[in-house]
N, CA, C and O atoms as a MOPAC input file, in Angstrom:
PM7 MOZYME 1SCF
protein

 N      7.28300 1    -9.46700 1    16.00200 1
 C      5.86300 1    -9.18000 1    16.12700 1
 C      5.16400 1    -9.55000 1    14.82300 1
 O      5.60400 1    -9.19000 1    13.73100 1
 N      4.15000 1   -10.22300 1    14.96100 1
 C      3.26500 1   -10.55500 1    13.54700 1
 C      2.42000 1    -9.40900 1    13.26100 1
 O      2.13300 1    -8.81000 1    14.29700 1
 N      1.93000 1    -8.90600 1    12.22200 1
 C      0.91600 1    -7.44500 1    12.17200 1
 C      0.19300 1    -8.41600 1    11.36100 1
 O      0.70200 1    -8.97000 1    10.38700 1
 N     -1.43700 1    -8.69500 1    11.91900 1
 C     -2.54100 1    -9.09200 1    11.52600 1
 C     -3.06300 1    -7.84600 1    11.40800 1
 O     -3.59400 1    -7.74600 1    10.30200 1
 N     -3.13700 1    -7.01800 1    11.93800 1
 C     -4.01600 1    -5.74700 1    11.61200 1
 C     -3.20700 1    -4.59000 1    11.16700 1
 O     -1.97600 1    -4.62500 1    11.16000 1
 N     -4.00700 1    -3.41000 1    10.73900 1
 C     -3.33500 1    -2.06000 1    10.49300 1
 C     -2.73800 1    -1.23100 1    11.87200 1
 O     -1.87500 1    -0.35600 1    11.94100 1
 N     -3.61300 1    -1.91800 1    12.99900 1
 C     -2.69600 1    -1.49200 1    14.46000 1
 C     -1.64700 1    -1.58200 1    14.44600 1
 O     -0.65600 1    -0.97500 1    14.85400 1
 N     -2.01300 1    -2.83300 1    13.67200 1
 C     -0.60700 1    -4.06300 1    14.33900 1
 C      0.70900 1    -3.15900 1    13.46400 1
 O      1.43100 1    -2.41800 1    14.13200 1
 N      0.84900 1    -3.24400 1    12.52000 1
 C      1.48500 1    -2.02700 1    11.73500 1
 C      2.07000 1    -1.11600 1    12.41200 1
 O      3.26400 1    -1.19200 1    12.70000 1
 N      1.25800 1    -0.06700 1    12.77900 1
 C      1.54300 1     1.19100 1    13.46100 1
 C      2.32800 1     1.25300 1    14.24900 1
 O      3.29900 1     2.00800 1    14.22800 1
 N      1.86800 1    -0.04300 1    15.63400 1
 C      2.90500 1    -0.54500 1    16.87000 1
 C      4.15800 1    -1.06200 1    16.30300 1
 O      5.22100 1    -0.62400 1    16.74400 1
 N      4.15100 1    -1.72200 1    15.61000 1
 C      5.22600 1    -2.48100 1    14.50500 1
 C      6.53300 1    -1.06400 1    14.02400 1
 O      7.73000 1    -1.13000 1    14.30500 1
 N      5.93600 1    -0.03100 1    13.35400 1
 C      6.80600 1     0.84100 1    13.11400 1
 C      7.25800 1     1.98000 1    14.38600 1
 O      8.22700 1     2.73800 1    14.34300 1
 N      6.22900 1     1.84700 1    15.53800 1
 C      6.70000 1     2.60000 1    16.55000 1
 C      7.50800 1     1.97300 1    17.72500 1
 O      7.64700 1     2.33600 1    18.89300 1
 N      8.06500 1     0.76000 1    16.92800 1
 C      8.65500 1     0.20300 1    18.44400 1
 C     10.03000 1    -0.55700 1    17.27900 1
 O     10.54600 1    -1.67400 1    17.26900 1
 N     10.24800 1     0.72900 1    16.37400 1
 C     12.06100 1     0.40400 1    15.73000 1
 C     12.59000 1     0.85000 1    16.18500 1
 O     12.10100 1     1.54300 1    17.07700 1
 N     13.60500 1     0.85500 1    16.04600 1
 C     15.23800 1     1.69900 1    17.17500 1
 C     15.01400 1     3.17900 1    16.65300 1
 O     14.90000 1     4.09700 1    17.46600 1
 N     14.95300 1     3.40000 1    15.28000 1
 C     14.66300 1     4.46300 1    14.02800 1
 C     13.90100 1     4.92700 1    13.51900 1
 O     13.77200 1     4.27800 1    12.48100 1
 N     13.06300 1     5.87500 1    13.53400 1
 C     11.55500 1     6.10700 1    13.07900 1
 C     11.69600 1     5.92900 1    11.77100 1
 O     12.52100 1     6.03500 1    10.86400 1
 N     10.15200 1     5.49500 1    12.08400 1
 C     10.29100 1     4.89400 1    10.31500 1
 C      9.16300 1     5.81100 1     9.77700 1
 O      8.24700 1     6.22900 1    10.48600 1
 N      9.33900 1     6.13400 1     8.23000 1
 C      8.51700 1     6.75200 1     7.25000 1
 C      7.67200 1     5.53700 1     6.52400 1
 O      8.23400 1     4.50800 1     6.14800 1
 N      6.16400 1     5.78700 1     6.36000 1
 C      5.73500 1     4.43200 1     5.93600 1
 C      5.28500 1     4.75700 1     4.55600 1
 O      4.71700 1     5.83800 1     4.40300 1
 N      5.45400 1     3.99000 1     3.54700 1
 C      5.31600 1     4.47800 1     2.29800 1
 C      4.05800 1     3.56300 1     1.88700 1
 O      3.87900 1     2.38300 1     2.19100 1
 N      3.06600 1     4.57600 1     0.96500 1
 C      1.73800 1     3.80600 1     0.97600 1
 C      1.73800 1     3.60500 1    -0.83400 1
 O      2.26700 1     4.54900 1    -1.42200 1
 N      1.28200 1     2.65100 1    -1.58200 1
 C      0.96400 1     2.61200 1    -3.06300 1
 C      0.00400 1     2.17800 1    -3.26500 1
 O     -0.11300 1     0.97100 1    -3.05400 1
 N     -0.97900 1     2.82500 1    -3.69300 1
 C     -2.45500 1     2.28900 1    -3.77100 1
 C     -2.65200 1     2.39800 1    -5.15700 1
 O     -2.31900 1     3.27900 1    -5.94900 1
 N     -3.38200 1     1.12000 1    -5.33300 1
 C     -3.33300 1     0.70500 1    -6.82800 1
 C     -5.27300 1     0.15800 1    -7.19000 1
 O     -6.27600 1     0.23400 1    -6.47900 1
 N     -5.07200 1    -0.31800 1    -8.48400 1
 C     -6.40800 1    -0.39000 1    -8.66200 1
 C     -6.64600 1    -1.19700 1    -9.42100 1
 O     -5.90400 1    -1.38200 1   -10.38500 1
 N     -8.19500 1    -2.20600 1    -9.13000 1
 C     -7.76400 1    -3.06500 1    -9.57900 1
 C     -8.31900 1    -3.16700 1   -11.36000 1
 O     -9.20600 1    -2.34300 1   -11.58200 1
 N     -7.85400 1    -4.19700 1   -12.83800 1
 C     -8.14700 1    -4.14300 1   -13.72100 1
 C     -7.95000 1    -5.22700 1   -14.26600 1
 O     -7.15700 1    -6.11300 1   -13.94900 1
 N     -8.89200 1    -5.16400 1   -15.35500 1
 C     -9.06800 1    -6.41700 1   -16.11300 1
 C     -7.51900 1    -6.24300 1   -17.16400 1
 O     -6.93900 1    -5.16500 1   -17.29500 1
 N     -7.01500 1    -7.68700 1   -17.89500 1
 C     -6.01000 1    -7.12200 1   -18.67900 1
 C     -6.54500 1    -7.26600 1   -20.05400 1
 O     -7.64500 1    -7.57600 1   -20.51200 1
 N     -5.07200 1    -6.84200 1   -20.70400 1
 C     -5.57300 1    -6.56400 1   -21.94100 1
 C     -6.03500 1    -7.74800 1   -22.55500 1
 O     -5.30300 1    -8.72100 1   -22.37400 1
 N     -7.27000 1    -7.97000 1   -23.37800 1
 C     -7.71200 1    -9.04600 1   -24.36100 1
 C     -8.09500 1    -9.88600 1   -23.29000 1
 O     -7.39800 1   -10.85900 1   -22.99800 1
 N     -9.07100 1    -9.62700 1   -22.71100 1
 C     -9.54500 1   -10.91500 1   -21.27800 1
 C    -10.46200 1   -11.89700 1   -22.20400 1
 O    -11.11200 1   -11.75300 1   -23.24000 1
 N    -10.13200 1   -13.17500 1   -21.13200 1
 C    -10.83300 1   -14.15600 1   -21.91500 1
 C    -12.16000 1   -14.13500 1   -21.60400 1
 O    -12.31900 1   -12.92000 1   -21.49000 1
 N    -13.13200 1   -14.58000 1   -21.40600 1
 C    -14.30200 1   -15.01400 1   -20.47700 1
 C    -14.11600 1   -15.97100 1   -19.31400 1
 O    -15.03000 1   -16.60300 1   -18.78400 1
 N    -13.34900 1   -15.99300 1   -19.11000 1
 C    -13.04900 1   -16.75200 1   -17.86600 1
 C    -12.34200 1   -15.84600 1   -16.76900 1
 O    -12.44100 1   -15.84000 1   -15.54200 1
 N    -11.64100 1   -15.13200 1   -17.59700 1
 C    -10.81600 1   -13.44300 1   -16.69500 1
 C    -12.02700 1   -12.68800 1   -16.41700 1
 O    -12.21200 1   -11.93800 1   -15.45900 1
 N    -12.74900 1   -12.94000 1   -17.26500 1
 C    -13.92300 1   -11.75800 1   -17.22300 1
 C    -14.67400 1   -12.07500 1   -15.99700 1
 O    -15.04700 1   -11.13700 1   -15.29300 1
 N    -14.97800 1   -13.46200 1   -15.61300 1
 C    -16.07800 1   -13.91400 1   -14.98800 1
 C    -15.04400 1   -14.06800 1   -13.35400 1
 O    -15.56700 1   -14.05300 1   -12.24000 1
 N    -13.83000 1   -14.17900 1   -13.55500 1
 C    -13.14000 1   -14.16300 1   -12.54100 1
 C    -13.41800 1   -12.77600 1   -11.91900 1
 O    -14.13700 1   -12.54600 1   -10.94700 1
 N    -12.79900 1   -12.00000 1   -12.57400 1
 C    -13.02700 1   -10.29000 1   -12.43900 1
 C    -13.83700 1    -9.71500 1   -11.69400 1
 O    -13.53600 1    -9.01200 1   -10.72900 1
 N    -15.26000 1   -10.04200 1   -12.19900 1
 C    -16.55500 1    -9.99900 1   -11.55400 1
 C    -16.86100 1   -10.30000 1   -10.19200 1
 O    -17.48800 1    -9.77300 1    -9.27300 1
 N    -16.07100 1   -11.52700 1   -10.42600 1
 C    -16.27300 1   -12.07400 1    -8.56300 1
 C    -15.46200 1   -11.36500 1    -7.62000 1
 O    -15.60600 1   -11.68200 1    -6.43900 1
 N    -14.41900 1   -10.23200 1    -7.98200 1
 C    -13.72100 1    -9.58900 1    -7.19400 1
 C    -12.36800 1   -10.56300 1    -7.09900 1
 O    -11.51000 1   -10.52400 1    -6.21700 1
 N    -12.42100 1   -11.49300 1    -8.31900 1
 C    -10.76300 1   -12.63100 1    -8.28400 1
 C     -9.90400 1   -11.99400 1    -9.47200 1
 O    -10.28800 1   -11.09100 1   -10.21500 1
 N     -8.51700 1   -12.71900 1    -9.51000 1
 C     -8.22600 1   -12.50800 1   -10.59400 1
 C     -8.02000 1   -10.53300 1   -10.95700 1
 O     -8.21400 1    -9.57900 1   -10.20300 1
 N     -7.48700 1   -10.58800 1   -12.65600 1
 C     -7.32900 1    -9.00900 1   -12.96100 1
 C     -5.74500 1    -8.82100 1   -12.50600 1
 O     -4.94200 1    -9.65800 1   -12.09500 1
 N     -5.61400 1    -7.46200 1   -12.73000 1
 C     -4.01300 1    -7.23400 1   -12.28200 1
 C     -4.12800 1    -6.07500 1   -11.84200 1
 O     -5.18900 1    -5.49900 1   -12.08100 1
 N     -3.20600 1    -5.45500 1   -11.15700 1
 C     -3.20600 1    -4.31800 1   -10.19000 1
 C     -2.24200 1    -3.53200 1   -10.89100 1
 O     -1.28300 1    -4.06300 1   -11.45000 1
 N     -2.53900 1    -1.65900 1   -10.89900 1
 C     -2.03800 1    -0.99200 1   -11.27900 1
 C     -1.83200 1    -0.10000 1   -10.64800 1
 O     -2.85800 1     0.48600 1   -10.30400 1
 N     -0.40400 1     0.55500 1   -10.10600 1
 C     -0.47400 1     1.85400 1    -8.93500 1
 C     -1.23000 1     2.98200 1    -9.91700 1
 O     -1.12400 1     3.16900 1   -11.12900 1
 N     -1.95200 1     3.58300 1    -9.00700 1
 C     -2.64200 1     5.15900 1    -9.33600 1
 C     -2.09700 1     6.04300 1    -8.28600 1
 O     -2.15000 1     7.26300 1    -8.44000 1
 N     -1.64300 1     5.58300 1    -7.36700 1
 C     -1.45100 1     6.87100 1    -6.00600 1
 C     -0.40300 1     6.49700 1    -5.09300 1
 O     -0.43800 1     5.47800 1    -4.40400 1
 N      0.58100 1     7.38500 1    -5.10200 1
 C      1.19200 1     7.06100 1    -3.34200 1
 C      1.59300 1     8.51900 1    -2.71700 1
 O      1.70700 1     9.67000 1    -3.13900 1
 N      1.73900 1     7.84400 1    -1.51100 1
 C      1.94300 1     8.79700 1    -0.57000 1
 C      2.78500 1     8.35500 1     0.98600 1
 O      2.49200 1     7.26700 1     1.48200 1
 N      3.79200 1     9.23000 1     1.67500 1
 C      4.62000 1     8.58400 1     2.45800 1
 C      3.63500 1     9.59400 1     3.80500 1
 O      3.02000 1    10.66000 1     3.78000 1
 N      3.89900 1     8.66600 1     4.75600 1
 C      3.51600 1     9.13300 1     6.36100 1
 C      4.45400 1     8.65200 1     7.28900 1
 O      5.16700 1     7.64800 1     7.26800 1
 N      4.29800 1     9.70300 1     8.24100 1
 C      4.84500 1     9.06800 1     9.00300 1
 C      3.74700 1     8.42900 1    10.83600 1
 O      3.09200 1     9.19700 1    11.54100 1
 N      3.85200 1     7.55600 1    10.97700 1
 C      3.29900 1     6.43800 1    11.82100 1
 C      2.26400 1     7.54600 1    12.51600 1
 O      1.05200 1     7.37000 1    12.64900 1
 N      2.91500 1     8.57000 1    12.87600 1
 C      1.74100 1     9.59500 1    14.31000 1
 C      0.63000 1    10.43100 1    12.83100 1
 O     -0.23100 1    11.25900 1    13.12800 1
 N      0.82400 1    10.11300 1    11.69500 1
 C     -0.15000 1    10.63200 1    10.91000 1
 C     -1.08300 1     9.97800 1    10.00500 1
 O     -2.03500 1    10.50300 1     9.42600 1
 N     -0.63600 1     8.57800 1     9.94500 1
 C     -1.87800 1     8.04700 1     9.98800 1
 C     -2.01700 1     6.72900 1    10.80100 1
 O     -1.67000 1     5.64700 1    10.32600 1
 N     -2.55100 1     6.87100 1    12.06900 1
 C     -2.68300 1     5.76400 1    13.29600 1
 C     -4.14700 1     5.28700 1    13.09800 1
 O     -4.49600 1     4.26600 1    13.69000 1
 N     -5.19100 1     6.07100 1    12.16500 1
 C     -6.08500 1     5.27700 1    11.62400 1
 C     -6.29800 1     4.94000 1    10.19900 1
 O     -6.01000 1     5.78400 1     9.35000 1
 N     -6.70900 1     3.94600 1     9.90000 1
 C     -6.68500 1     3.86200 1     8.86700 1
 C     -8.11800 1     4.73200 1     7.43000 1
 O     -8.23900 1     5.03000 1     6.24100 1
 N     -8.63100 1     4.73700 1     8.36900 1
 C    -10.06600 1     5.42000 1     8.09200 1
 C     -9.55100 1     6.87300 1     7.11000 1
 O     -9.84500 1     7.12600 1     5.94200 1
 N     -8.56500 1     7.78400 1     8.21700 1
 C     -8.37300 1     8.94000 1     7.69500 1
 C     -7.40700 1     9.11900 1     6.83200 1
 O     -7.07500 1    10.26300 1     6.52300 1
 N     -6.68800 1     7.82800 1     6.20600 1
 C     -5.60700 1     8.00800 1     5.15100 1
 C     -7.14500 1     7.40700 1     3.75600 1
 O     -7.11200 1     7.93800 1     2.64600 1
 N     -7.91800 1     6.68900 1     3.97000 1
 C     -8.93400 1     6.44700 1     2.77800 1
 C     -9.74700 1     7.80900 1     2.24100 1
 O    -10.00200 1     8.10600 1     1.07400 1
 N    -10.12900 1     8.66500 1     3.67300 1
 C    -10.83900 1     9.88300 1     2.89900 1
 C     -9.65400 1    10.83600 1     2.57600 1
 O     -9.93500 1    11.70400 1     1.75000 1
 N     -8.34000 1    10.84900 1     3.07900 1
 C     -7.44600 1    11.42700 1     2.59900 1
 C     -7.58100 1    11.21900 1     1.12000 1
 O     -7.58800 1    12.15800 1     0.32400 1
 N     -7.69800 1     9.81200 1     0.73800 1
 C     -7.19000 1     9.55400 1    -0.84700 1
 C     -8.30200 1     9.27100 1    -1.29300 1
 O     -8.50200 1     8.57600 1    -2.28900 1
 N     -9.13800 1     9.78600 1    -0.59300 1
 C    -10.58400 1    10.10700 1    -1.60300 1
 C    -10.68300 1    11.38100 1    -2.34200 1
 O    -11.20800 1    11.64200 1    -3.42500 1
 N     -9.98000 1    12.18700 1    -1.39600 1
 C    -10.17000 1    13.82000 1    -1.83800 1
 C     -9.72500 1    14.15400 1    -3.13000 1
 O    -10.17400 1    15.09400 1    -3.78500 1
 N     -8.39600 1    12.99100 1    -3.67700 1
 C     -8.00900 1    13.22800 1    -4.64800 1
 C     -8.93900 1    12.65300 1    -6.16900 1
 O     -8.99800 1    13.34600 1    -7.18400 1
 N     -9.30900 1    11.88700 1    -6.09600 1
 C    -10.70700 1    11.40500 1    -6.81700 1
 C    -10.38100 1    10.08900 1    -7.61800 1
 O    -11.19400 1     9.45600 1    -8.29300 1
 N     -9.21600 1     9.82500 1    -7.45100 1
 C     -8.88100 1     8.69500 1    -8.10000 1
 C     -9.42400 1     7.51400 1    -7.01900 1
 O     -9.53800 1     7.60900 1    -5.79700 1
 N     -9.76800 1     6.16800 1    -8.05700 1
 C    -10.18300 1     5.14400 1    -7.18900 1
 C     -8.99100 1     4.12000 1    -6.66500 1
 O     -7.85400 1     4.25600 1    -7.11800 1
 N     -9.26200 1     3.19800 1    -5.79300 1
 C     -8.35700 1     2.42400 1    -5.61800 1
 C     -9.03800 1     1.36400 1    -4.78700 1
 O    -10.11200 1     1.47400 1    -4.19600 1
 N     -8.06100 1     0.08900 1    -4.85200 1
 C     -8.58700 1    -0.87100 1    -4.08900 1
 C     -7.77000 1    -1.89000 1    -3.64400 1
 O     -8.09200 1    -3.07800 1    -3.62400 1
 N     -6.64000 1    -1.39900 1    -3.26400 1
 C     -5.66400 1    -2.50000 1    -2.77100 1
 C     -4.61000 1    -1.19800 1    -2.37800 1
 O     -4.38300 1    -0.18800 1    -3.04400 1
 N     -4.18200 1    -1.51200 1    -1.35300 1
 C     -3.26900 1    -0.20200 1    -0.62800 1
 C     -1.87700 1    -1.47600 1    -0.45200 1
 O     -1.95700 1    -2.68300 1    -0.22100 1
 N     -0.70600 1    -0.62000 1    -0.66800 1
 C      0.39300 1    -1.81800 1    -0.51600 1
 C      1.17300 1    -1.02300 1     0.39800 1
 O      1.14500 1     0.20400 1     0.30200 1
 N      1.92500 1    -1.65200 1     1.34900 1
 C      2.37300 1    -0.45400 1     1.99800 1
 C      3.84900 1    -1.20300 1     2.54500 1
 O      4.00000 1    -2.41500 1     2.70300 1
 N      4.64500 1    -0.37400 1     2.73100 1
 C      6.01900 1    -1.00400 1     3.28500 1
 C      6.67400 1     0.86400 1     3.95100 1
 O      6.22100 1     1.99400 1     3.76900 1
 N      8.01400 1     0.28900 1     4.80900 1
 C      8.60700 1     1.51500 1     5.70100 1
 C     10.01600 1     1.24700 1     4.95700 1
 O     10.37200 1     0.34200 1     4.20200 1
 N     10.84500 1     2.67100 1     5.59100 1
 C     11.95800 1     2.95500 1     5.20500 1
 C     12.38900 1     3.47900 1     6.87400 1
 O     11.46900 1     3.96800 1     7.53000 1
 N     13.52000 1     3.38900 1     7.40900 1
 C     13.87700 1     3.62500 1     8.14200 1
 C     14.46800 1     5.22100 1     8.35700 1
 O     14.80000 1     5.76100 1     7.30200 1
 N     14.62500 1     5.98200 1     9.52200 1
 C     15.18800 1     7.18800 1     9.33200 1
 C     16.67900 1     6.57300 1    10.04600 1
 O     17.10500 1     5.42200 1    10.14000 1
 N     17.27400 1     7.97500 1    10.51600 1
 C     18.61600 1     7.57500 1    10.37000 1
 C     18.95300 1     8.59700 1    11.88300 1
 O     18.41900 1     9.70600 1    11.86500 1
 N     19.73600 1     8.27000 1    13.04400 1
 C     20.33600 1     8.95100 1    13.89200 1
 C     19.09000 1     9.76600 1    14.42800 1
 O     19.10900 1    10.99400 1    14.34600 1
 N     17.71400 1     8.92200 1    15.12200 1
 C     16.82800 1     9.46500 1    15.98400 1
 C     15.94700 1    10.21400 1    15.53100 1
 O     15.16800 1    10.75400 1    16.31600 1
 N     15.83100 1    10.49000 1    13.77400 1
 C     15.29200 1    11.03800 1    12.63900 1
 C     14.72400 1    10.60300 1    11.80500 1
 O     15.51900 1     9.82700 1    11.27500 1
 N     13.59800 1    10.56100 1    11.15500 1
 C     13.01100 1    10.15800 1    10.19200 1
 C     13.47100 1    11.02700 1     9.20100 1
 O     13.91800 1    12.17400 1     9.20700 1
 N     13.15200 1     9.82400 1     7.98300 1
 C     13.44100 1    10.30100 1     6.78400 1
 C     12.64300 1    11.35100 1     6.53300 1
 O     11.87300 1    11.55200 1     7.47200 1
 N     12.48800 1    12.30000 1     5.40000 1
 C     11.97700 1    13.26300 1     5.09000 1
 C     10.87400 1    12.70300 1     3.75000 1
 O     10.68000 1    11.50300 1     3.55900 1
 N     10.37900 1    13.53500 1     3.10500 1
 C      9.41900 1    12.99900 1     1.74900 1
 C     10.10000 1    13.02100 1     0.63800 1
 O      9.72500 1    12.40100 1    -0.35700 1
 N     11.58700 1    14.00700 1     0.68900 1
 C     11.73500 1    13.83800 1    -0.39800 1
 C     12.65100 1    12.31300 1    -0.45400 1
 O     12.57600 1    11.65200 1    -1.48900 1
 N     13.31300 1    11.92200 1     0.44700 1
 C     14.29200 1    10.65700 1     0.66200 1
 C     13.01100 1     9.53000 1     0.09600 1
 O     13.38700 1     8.53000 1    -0.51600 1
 N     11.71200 1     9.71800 1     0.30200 1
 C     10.66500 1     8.44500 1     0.35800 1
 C     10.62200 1     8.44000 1    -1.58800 1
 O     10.70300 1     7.45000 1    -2.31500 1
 N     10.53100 1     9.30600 1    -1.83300 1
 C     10.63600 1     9.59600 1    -3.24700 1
 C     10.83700 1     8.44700 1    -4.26300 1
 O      9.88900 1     7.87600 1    -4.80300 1
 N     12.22300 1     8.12800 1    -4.50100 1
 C     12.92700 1     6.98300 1    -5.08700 1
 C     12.13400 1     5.62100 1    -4.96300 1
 O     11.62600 1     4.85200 1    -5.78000 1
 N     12.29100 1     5.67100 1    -3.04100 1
 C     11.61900 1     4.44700 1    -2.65500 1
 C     10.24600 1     4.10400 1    -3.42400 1
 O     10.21600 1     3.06800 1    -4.08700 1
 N      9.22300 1     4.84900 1    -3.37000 1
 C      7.65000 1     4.41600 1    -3.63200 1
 C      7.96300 1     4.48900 1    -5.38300 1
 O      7.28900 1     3.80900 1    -6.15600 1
 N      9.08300 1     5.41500 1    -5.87000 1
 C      8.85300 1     5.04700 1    -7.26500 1
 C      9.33500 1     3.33500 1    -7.35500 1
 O      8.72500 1     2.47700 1    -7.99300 1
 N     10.16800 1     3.19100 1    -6.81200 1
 C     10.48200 1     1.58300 1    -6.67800 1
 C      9.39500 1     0.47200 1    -6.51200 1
 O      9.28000 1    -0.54400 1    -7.19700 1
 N      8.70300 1     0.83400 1    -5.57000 1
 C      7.65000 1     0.20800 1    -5.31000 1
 C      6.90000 1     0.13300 1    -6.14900 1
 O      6.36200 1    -0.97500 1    -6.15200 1
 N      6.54000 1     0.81900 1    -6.96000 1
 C      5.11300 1     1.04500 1    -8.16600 1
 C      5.84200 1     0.38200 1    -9.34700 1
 O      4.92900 1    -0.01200 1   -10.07300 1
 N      6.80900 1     0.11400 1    -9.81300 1
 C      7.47500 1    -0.51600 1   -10.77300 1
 C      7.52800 1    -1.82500 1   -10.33200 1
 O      7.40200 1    -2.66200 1   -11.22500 1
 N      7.74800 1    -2.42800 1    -8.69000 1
 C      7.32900 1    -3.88400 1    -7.97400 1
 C      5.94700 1    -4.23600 1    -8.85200 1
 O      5.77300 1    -4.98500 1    -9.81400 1
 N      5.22000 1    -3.53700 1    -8.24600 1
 C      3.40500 1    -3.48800 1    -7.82800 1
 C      3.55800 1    -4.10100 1    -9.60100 1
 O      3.38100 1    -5.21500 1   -10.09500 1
 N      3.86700 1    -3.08500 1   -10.04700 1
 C      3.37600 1    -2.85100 1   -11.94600 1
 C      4.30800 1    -4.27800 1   -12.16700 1
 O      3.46300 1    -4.81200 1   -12.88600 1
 N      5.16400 1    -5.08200 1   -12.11400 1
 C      5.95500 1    -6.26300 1   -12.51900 1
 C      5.56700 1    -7.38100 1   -11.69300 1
 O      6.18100 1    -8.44400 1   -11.60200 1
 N      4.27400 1    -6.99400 1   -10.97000 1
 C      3.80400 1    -8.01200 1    -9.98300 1
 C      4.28500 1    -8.61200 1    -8.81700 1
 O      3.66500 1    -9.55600 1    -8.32700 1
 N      5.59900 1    -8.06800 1    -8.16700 1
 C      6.49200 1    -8.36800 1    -6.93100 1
 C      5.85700 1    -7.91000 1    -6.13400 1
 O      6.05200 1    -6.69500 1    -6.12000 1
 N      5.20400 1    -8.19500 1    -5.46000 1
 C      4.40000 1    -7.99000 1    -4.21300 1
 C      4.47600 1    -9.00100 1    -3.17800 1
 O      3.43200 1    -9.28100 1    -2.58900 1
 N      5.44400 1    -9.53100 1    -2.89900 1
 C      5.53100 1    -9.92700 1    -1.69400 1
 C      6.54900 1   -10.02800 1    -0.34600 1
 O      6.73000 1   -10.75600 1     0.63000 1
 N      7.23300 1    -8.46900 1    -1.12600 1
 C      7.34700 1    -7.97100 1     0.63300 1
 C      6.38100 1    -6.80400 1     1.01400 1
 O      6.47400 1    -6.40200 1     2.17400 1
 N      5.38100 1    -6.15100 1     0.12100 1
 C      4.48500 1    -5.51100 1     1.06500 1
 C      3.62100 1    -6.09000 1     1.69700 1
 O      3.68000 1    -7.31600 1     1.59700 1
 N      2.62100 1    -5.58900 1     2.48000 1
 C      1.44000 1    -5.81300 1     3.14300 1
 C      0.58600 1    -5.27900 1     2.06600 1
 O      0.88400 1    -4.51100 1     1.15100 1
 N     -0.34400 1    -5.74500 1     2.30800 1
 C     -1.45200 1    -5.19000 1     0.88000 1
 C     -2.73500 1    -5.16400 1     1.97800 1
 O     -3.13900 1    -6.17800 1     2.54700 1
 N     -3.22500 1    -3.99200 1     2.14500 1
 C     -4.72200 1    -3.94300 1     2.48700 1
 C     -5.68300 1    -3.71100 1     1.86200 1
 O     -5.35400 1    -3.09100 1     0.85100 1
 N     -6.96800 1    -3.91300 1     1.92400 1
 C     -8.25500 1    -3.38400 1     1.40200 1
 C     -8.55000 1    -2.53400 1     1.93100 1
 O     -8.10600 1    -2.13200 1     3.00700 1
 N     -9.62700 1    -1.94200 1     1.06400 1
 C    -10.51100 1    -0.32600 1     1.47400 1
 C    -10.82200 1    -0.41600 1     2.92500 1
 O    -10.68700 1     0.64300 1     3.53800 1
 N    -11.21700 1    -1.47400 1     3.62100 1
 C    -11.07400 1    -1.14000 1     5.07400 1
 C     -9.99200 1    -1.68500 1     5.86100 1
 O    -10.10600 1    -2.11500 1     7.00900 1
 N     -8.97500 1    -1.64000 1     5.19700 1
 C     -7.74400 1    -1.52900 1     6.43300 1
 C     -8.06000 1    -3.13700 1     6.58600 1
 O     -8.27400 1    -3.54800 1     7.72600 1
 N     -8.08100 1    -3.66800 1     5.95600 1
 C     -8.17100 1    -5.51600 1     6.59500 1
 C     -6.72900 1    -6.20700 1     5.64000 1
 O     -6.80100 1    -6.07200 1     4.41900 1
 N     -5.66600 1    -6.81200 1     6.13300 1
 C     -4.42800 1    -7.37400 1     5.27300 1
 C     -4.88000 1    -8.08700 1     5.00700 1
 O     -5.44400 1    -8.90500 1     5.73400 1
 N     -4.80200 1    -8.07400 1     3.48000 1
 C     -5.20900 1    -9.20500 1     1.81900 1
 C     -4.48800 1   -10.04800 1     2.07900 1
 O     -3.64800 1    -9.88200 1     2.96400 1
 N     -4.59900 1   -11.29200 1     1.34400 1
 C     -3.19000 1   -11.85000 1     1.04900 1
 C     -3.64200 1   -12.07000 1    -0.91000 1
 O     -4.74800 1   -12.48100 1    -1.25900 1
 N     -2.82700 1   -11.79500 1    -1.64000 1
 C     -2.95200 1   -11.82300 1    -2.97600 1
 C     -1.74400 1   -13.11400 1    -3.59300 1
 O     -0.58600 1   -13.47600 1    -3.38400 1
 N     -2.47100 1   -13.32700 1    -4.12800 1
 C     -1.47200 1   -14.50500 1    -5.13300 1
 C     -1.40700 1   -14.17500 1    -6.36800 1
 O     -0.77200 1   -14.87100 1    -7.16100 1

C-alpha cells in the first residue's frame, strides 16, 4: 500500500498481522549555527535550516485516526513544532507494544532526526500533508 495521506497511514498500520504502536517526533524547524545570508534568505522562504526534535509521543492507531487532534494535543504542551516524523513498531502475539517498550525506540529516532537520517520516516506538516525533505 502507498500512504499519500495521514489516512493512508492509519489504514496502513491497521491492516498488519500485529498491532502496531506509532511513534511520533516532532521537531522544529532552525536556522544553524553562524548562517550565511543565503541560509538566512533560504530560511525565510520556509527552505533550507535544520530540524531539531522538541517532542515525542507514541499512539496507538485507534488514538489518533485524526490528525487534527494529535496537533492540539501537542499544542497543549506549548512547545512549537513544524515537521512531525513519524514511524511504527510492531506489537508482538495479538498485542501491542506498551509506552514503555516505545521508549528506546523514539529516543532512537530523535538522535536519526538530530544526525539528519530521515529517510525511513514519513515527515508531515502542521496539517497532516507528507513533506518530502531533502
Amino acid at each position: 500500500m502507498n500512504i499519500e495521506t495521514y489516512p493512508d497511514l492509519i489504514r496502513a498500520a491497521n491492516m498488519q498481522a500485529e498491532p502496531q504502536r506509532l511513534l511520533f517526533v516532532f521537531a522544529s524547524a532552525q536556522l544553524p549555527e553562524s548562517p550565511t545570508a543565503d541560509q538566512i534568505l533560504q530560511f525565510e522562504r520556509g527552505e533550507g535550516g535544520t530540524l531539531s526534535p522538541v517532542l515525542c509521543v507514541d499512539k496507538l492507531p485507534s488514538e489518533v485516526g485524526d490528525f487534527s487532534a494529535l496537533v492540539v494535543e501537542s499544542e497543549r504542551t506549548g512547545i512549537h513544532w513544524d515537521v512531525a516524523f513519524v514511524s511504527s513498531m510492531g506489537g508482538r502475539g495479538g498485542l501491542p507494544s506498551n509506552s514503555d517498550e516505545a521508549e528506546q525506540p523514539l529516543k532512537m529516532m530523535m538522535e536519526q532526526i538530530q544526525a539528519g537520517m530521515i529517510s525511513q520516516f514519513l515527515a508531515l506538516d502542521r496539517s497532516g500533508e507528507i513533506i518530502q525533505l531533502y
